[in-house]
C-alpha positions in Angstrom: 71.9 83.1 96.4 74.3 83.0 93.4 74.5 80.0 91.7 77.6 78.5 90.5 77.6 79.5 87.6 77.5 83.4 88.5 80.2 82.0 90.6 82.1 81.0 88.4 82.0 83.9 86.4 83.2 86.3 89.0 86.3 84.2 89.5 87.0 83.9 85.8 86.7 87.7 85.8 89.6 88.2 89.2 92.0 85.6 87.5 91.9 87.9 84.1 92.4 91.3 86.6 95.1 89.0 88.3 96.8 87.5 85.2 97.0 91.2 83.7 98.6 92.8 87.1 101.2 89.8 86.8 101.9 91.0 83.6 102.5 94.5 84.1 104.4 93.5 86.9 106.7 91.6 85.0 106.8 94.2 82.2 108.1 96.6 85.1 110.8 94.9 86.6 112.3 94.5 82.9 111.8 97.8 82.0 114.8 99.6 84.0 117.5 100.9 82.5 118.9 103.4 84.5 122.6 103.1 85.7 122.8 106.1 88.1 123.5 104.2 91.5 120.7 106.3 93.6 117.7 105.8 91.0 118.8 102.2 91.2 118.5 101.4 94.9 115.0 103.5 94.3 114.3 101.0 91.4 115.5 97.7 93.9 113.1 98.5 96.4 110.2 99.7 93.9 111.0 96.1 92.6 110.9 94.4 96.1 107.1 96.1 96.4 106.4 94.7 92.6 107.8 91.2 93.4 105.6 91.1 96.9 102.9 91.9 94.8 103.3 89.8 91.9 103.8 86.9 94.6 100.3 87.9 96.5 98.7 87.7 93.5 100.1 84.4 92.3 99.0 83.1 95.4 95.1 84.7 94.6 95.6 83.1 91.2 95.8 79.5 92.6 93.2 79.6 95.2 90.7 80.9 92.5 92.0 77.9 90.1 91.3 75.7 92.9 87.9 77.2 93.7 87.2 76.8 89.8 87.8 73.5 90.1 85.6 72.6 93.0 83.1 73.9 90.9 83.9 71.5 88.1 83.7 68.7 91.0 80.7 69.9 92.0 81.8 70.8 95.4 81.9 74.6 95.6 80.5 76.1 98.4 81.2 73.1 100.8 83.9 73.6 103.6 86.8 71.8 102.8 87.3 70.8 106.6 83.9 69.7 107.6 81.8 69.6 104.9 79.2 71.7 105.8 77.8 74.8 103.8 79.9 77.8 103.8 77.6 81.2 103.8 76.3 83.0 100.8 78.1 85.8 102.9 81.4 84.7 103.3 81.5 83.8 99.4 80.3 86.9 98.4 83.4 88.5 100.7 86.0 85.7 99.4 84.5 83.6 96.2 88.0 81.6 96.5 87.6 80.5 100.1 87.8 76.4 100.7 86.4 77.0 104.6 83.7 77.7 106.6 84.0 80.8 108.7 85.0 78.2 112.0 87.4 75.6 110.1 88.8 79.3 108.4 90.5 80.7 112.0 91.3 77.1 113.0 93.9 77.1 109.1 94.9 80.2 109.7 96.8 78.8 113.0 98.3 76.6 111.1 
């Protein structure tokens, strides 16, 4: 069983990997400077794939910041839904997650 603080330093490690992809990413879609009309609409949709991934990983970055801060309130691990004890499993899979493997199909209905 990894304890919190093992925990917590796995996440701190994805949010750097995240918050340097974001950058690149950003760096990227400034970066063109090509005016020929074809090597534009290539650069468009390479930016569509960047932006989709810059967005995915924004969206990593908060539920890691809101994982971290569970651990600061001292409720890591606990399902946000019910309460109960999530699996050492499941938070090896997904450090981030707020649910139980149950209460994690019933959100994703939502």
């Amino acid at each position: 069983m990894k304890s919190d603080a093992e925990r917590k330093a796995q996440l701190l490690a994805r949010l750097g990997q995240l918050q340097a992809r974001i950058e690149t990413i950003e760096d990227e879609l400034v970066s063109h400077s090509d005016r020929d009309w074809e090597e534009m609409a290539i650069e468009r949709e390479d930016d569509e794939v960047l932006e989709d991934l810059g967005q995915s990983a924004q969206a990593e970055i908060r539920m890691i910041q809101a994982a971290l801060a569970r651990i600061e309130a001292g409720s890591y691990g606990d399902c946000a839904y019910c309460g109960e004890r999530i699996s050492e499993q499941r938070l090896d899979i997904l450090p981030a997650t707020p649910f139980c493997k149950d209460h994690a199909r019933a959100a994703d209905r939502r």
